[in-house]
N, C-alpha and C positions, 0 to 999 in steps of 0.2 A: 525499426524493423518489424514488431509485431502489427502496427499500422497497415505496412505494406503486404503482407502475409496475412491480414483483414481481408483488406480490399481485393486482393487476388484474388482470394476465397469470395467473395462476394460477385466479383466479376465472371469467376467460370461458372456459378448456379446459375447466369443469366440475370443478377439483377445490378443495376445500374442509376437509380433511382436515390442515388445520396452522391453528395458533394460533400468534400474535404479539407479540413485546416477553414473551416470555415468561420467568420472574423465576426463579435456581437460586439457592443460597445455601449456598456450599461447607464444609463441616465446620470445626470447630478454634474457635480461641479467638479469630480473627482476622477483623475482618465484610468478608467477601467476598459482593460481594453480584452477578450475573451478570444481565445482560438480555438474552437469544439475540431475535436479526432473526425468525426461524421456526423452528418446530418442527413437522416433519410426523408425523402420527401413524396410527399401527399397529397391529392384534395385537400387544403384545410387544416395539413396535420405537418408537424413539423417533429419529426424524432431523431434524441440526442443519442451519440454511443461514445462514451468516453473509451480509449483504449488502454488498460496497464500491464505492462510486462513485469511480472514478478519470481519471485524463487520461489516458491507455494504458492498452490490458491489457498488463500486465508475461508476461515469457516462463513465470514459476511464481508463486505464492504467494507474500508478505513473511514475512519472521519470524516479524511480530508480527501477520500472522492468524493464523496457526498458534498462535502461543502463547496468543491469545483463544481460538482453538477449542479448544484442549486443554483450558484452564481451565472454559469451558463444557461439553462436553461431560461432564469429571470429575466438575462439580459437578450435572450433569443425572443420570450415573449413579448415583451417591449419591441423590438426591428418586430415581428409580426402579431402584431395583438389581435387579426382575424383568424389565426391556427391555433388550434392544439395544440400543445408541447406536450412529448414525452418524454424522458430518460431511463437510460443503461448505462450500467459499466458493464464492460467486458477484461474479464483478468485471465492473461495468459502466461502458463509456464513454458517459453522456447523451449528449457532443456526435457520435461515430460512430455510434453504437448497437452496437457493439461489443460482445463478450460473454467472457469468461474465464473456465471452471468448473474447478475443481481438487475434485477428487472421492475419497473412499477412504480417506476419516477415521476412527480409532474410536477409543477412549479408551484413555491409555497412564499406566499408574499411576506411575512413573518420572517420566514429566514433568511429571505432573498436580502430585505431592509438592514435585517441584522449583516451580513455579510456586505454588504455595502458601508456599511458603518462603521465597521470594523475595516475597510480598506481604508477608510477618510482619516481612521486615527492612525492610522500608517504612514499613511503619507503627509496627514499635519506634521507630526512627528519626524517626518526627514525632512520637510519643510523648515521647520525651526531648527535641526542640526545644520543644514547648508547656510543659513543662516549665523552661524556661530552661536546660539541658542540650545544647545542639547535639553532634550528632556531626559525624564529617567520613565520609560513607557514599564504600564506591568508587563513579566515575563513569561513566556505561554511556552510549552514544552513543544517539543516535534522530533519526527523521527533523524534529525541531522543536528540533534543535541551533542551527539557524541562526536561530530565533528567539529564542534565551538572550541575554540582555544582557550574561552574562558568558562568554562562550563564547570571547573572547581570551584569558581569564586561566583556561581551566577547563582543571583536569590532565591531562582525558584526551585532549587537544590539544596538548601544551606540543609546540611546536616551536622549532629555529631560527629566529630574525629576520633577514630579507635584504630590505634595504630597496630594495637595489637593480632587484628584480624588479616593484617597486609599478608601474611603469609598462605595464611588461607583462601585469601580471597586470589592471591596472584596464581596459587595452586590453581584454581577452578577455572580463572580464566583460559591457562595453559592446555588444561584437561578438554574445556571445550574447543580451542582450537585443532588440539591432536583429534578429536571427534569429528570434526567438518575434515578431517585432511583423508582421516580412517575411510569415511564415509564413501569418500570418493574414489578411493580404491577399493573398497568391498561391493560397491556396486557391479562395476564394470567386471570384474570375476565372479561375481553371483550370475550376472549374465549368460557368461561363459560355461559355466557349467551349465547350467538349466540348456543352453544349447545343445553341449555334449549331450545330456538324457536326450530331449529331442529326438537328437539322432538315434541314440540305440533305441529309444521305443519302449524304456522298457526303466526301472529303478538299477541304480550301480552302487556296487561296495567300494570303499576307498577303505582299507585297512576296517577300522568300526565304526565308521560313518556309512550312512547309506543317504545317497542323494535320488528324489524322486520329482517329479512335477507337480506337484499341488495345486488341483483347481475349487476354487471357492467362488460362489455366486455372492451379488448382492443385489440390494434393492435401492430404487434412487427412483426420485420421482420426476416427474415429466413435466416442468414449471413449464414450459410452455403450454402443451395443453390446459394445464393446471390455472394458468392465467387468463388463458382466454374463456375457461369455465366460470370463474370467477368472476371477468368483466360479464358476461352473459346475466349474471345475478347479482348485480352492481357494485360487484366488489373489487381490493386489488390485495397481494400477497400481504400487502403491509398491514391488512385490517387483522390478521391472523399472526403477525408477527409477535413473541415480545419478549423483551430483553431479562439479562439475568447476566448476576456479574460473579467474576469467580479472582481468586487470589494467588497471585505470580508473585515470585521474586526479580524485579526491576534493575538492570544491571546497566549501568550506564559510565563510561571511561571514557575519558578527552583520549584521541586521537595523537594531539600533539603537548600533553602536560604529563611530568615527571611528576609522582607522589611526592608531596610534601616528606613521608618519612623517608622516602629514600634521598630524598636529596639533603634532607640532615645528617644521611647516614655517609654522603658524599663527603660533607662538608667536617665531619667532626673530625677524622684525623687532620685536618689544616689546622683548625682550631688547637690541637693540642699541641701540634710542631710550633704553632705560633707561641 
């Protein structure tokens, strides 16, 4: 859908100048096979636009568009090694209309090799299970850990068991789902009212609340022009970019597995009937 809702958009400013679901298929012995969102086209110049639909725009790019895009655009340079390659992600929120462009992509042979690498042990690895051969491949986290069934027993998790915290912790999970539900109803009637003002034009009393319209400016800057200044003086965002890390609390729950204490907690009156 957000795709489609691209390309419209692209189509009524009048340009026309990219193809779509367009197919790369990276060198080596290994079938990688690539299907880029867009590809705009050039003189010379071949530019990638990955599309994601998201629930926020997140503050930068995920990992793992980056590492799509790299592997796309690699394997685009290879089908044309007399162009240019550049890339984009584009990140879209349907429900705000929100928008997220992370721009200043180009193909980096380093990572491309790595990421091709990393496909080949992939698929040795399922090679040797079809084979009745299983390996035991290392474990690498992503964001569809919490739908693994075995995500309690899997290595790259193994922690302490502290049963004692299940309460607490089931607490919070509960509290944040009332949160996302909350949310969703206070939206839609914040709406509502700010309407109502709207209409009268003017702040209203509700008993001792008074609701008024609040306008706040802010400042954002103009990456595109910004970028194109940049290239002018042979740079790209990324030379200004730089990272810095900061510390979350990581919450992660199999989708389809019962705590271990509750299912002792299941299981002990049998055991004592027995």
């Amino acid at each position: 859908m957000a795709e489609d809702i691209v390309a419209n958009a692209f189509g009524a400013a009048g340009y026309n100048n990219f193809d779509r679901q367009v197919e790369a298929i990276a060198s080596g012995t290994t079938p990688i096979r690539c299907h880029i969102d867009f590809v705009f086209n050039a003189p010379k110049l071949k530019a990638v636009l990955e599309v994601k639909s998201v629930s926020a725009i997140p503050d930068g790019p995920h990992s793992s568009w980056e590492s799509q895009l790299y592997m796309q655009m690699g394997a685009l340079a290879e089908k044309y090694p007399d162009h240019e390659i550049k890339g984009a992600v584009l990140a879209i929120d349907l429900g705000s209309g929100d928008i997220g462009f992370f721009n200043g992509y180009k193909p980096d042979e380093i990572l491309y090799k790595g990421l091709k690498d990393r496909a080949t042990s992939i698929w040795t690895d399922y090679q040797f299970m079809m084979l009745g051969h299983p390996k035991n491949p290392s474990a690498e986290p992503s964001p569809l850990c919490g739908y693994c069934n075995n995500l309690a027993t899997c290595p790259r998790f193994e922690a302490e068991e502290v049963p004692d915290l299940e309460d607490c912790v089931t607490e919070l999970r509960s509290l944040q789902k009332q949160g996302k539900a909350l949310d969703k109803q206070i939206e839609p009637m914040k709406a509502n009212l700010l309407s109502i003002v709207n209409q009268a034009g003017h702040s209203i009393k509700v008993n001792n609340t008074i609701l008024s319209k609040a306008v706040r400016s802010r400042q954002y800057t103009d990456t595109g022009r910004l970028t194109a200044f940049l290239a002018d003086m042979g740079h790209t965002m990324q030379d200004f970019q730089e990272s810095s890390s900061y510390s979350f609390l990581d919450i992660k729950t199999s989708k389809a597995t019962t705590p271990k204490t509750k299912k002792a907690a299941k299981e002990e009156p049998i055991k004592k009937a027995a």
